[in-house]
C-alpha positions as CSV (number, residue, x, y, z in Angstrom):
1,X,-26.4,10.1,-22.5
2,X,-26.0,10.4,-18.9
3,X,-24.4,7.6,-18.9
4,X,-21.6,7.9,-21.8
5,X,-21.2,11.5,-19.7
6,X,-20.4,9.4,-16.7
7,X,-18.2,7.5,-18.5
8,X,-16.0,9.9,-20.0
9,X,-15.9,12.0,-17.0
10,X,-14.2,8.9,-14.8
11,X,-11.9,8.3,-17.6
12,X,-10.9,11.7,-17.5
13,X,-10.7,11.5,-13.4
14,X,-8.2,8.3,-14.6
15,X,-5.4,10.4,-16.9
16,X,-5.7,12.6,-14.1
17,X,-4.1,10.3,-11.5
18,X,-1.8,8.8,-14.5
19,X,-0.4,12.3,-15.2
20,X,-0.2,12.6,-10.9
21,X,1.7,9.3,-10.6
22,X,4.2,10.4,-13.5
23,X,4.7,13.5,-11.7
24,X,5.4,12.1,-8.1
25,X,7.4,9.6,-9.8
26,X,10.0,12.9,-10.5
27,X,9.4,14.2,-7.5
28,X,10.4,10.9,-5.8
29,X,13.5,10.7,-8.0
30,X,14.5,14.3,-6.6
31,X,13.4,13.1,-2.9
32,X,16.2,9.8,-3.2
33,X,18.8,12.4,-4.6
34,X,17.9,15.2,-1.7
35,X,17.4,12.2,1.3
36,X,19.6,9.3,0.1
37,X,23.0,11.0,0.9
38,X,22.0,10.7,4.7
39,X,21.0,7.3,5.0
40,X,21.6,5.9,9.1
41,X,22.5,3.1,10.2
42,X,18.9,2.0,11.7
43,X,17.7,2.4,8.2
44,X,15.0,4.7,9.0
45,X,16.0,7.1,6.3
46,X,15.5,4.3,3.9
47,X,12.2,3.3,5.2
48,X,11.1,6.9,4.6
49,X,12.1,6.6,1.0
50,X,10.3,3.7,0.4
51,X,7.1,5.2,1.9
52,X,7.3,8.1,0.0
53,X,7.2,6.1,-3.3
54,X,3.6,5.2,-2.3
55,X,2.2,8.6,-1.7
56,X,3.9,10.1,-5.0
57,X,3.4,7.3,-7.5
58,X,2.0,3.7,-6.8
59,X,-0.9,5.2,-4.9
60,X,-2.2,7.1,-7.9
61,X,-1.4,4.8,-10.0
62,X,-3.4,2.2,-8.2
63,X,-6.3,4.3,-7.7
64,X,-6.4,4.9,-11.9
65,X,-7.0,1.4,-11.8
66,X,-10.0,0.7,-9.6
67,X,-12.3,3.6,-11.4
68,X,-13.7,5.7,-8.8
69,X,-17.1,6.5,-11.0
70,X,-19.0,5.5,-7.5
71,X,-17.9,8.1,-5.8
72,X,-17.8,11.4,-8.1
73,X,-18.5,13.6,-5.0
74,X,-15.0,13.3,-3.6
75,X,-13.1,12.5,-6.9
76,X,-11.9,15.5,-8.6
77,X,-10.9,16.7,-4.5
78,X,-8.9,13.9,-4.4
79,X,-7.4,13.8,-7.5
80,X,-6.5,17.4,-7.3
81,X,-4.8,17.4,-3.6
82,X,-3.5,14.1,-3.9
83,X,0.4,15.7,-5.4
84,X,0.4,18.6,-3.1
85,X,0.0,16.5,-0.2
86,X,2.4,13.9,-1.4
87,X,4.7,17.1,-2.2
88,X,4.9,18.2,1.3
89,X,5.2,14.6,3.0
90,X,8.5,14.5,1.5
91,X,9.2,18.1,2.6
92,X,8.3,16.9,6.4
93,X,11.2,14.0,5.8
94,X,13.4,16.6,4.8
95,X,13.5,18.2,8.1
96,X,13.8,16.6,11.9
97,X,11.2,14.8,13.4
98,X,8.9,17.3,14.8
99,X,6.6,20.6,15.3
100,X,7.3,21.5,11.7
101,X,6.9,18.1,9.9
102,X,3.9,17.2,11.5
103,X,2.4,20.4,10.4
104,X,3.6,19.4,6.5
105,X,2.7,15.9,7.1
106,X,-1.1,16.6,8.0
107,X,-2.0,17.5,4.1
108,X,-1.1,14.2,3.8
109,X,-3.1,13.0,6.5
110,X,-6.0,14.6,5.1
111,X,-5.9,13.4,2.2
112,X,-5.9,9.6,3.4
113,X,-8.9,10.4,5.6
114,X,-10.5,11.6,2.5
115,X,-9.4,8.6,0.9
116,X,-11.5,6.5,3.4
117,X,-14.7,8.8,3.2
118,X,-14.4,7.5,-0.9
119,X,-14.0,3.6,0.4
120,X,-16.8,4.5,3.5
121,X,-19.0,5.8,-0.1
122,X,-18.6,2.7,-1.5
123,X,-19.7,0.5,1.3
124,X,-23.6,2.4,0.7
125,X,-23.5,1.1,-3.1
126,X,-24.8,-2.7,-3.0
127,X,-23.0,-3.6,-6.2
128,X,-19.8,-2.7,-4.6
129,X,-20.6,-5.7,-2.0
130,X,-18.3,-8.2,-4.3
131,X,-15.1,-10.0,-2.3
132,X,-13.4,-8.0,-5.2
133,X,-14.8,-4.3,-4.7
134,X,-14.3,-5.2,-1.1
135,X,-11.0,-5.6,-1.0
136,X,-10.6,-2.1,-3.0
137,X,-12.6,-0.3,-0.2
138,X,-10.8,-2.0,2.7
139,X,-7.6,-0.6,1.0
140,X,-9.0,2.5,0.9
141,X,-10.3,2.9,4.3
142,X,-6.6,1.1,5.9
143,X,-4.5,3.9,4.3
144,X,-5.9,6.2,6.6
145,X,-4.3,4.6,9.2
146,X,-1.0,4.8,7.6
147,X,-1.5,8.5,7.2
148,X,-2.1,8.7,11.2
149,X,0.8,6.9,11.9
150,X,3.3,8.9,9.4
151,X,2.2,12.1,11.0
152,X,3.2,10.6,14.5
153,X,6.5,9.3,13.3
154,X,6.8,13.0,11.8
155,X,5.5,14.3,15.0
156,X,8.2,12.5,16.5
157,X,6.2,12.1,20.0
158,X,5.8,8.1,19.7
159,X,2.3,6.4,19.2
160,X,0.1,4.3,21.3
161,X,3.5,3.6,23.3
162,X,5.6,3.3,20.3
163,X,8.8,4.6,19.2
164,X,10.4,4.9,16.2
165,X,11.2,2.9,13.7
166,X,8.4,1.0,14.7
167,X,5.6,3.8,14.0
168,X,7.5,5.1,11.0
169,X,7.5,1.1,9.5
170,X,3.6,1.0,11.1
171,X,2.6,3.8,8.3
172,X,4.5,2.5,5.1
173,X,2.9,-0.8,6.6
174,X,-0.3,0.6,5.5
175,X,0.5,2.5,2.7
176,X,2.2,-1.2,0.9
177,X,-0.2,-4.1,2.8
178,X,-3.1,-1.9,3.7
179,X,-3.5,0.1,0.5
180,X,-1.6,-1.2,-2.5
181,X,-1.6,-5.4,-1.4
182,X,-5.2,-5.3,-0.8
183,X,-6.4,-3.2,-4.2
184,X,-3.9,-5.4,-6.2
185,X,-5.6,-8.3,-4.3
186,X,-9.0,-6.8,-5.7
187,X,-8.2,-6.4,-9.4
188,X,-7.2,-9.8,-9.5
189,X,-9.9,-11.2,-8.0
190,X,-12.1,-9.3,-10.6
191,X,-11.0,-10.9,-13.5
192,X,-10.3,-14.8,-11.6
193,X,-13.8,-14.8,-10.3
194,X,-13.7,-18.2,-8.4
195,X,-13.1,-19.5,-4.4
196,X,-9.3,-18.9,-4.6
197,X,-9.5,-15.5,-5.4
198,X,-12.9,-14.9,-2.9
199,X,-10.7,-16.7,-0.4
200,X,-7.4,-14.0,-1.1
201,X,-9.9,-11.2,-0.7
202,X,-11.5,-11.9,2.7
203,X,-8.1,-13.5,3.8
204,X,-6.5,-10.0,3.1
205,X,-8.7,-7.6,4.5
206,X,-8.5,-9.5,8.4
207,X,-4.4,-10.1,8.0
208,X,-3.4,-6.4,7.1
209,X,-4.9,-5.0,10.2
210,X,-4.4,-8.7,12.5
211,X,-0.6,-7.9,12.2
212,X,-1.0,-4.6,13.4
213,X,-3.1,-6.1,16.2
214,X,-1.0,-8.6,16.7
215,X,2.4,-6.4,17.2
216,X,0.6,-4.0,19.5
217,X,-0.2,-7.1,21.7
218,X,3.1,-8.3,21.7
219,X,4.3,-5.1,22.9
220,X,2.3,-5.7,26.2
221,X,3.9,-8.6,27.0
222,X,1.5,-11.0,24.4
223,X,3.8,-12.2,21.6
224,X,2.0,-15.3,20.1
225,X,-1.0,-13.2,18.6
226,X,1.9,-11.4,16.3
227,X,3.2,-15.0,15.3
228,X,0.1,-16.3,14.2
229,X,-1.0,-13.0,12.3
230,X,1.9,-13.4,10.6
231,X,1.1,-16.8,9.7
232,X,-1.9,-15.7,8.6
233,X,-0.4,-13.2,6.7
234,X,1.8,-15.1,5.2
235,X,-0.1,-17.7,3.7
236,X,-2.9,-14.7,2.4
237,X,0.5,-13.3,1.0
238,X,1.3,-16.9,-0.6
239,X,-2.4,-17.2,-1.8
240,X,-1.8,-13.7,-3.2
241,X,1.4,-14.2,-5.6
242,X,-0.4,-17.5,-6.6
243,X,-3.4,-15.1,-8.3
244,X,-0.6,-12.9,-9.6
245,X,1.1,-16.2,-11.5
246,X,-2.2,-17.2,-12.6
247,X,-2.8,-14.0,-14.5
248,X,0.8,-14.0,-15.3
249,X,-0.3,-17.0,-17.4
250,X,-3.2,-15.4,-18.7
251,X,-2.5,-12.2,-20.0
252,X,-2.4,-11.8,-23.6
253,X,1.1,-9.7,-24.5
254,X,4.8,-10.8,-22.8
255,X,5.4,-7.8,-20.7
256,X,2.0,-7.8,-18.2
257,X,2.9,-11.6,-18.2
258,X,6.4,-10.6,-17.1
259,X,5.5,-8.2,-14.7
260,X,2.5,-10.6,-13.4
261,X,4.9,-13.2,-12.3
262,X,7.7,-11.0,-11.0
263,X,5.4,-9.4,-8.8
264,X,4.4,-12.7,-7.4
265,X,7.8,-14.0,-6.8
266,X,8.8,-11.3,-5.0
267,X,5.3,-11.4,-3.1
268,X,6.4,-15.1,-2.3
269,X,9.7,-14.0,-1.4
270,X,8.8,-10.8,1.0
271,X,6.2,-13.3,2.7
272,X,9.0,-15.8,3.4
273,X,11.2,-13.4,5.0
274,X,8.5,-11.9,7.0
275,X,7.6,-15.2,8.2
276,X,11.2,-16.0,9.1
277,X,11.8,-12.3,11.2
278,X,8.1,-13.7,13.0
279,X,9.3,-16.4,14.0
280,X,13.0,-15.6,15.1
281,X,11.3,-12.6,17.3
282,X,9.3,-15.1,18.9
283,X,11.6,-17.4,19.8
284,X,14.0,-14.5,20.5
285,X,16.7,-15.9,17.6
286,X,16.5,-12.6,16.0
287,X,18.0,-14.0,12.5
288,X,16.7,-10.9,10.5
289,X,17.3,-7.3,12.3
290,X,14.4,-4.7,11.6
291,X,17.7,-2.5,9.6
292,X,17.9,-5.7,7.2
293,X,14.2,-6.6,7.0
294,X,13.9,-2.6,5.7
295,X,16.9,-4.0,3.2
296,X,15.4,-6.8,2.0
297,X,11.7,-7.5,2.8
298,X,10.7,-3.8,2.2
299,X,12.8,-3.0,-1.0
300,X,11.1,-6.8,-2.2
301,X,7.8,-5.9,-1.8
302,X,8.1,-2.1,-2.9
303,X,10.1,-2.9,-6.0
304,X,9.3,-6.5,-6.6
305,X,5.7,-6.5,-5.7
306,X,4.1,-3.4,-5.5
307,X,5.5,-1.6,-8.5
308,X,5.6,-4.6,-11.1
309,X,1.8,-6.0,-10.2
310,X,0.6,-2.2,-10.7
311,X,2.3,-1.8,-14.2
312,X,1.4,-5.1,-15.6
313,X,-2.1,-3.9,-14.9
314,X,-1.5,-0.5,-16.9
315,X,0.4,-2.3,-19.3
316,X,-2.5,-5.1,-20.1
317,X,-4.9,-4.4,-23.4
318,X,-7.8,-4.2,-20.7
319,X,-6.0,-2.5,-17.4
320,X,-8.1,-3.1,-14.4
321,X,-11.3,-4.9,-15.9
């Protein structure tokens, strides 16, 4: 009985975050109609849309997915200030850089830390110790750090000697690679259940934070480690959109299939380019500009990626199992 209780109570917690992601969704719709008239040249305006999307929609939408029944203390608090704190993150992008968005951003900051108390949770529960459930609890723990690093580009101070776009790019960073990449990376791996997908998992949860790493160095005068973390990166992202064709092939209606194998492509695609801007910073060619790589690579992996490979989970007979 306890258990059928248990049951029901996360599949409640899971129309819960559905109904939150088709909510933030609107809201998100409103914030491209309210912020996209005053897009800049830099493309920071941009970037800040695409973060958004994230905290509104694909994050609850991925969190429906990975059923947090292991960690009932914090669920219904996160479930239930998960939209407000999305709802005043894109109120802190409506106005300048400072004293006042950093006070609406840290709801949002909150909630991320919260987020990674539920992922810290799961690291006590010894079933949880899969490369699979791994990978979900690394995602949850990293978007913390992309909640840090959008209230400093909301602060508008800098960060650890950075300056925009850099920190503002640093927290969607975290909100795409570190949260959405690496739970997508998870779900897969639950249903492939063999060395290529163990290999994606553990590959995934060193890359996302080794580019950070990486990019700080090279900002001391250190560039190579940022080249070979995005090596690194890439090929984990390659390894990735493989998995994502694989259960393109395997799921059992057109439109997951579909959705499986767009979301690869794209992966493949974002990967490439972020390979290319890499290499041209390192040997100062500069063929992509960060402006184009918020064009292209970001709008790829948002739209191409990150969107698709959560809905073709949703949209399969079995979603998430």
């Amino acid at each position: 009985m306890a258990t059928l209780t248990s049951t029901a109570a996360t599949k409640d917690l899971n129309r819960s975050w559905l109904r939150a992601s088709a909510l933030g969704a609107i809201v998100w719709t409103a914030a491209v109609a309210l912020l996209g008239p005053g897009l800049d040249s830099d493309g920071r305006t941009l970037a800040g849309i695409q973060l958004l999307l994230s905290p509104l929609a694909l994050l609850p939408l991925a969190v429906a997915l990975i059923r947090l029944d292991s960690a009932t203390r914090f669920g219904r608090i996160t479930v239930w200030s998960q939209l407000p704190a999305a709802v005043l993150l894109v109120a802190a992008f409506a106005v300048p850089a400072g004293s006042l968005a950093a006070v609406l951003t840290a709801p949002w900051l909150a909630f991320t830390l919260l987020l990674a108390l539920v992922g810290l949770a799961r690291l006590t529960e010894r079933q949880l110790w899969t490369h699979a459930e791994l990978a979900v609890t690394a995602g949850l723990i990293y978007v913390a750090v992309g909640g840090a690093w959008t209230f400093a580009s909301r602060l508008g101070r800098g960060f650890l000697g950075f300056e925009e776009p850099i920190v503002l790019l640093t927290g969607a960073h975290f909100h795409y690679a570190g949260l959405l990449l690496l739970i997508l990376t998870g779900l897969g791996a639950r249903q492939l259940r063999d060395a290529m997908a163990k290999v994606a998992c553990i590959a995934v949860i060193i890359s996302v934070p080794a580019v950070a790493v990486g990019i700080t160095l090279a900002a001391q005068g250190m560039p190579l480690p940022e080249l070979l973390a995005a090596i690194v990166m890439t090929v984990t992202g390659f390894i990735i959109a493989t998995l994502q064709f694989r259960l393109a092939r395997r799921a059992k209606s057109p439109l997951p299939s579909i959705l499986f194998a767009l979301s690869g492509i794209s992966l493949f695609a974002g990967m490439a380019l972020g390979a290319a801007y890499a290499l041209g910073h390192y040997t100062h060619a500069d063929w992509l500009t960060i402006p184009q790589m918020i064009r292209y690579h970001a709008v790829i992996n948002v739209f191409g990626f990150a969107l698709p490979g959560l809905l073709a989970w949703h949209t399969s007979p079995e979603p998430g199992a």
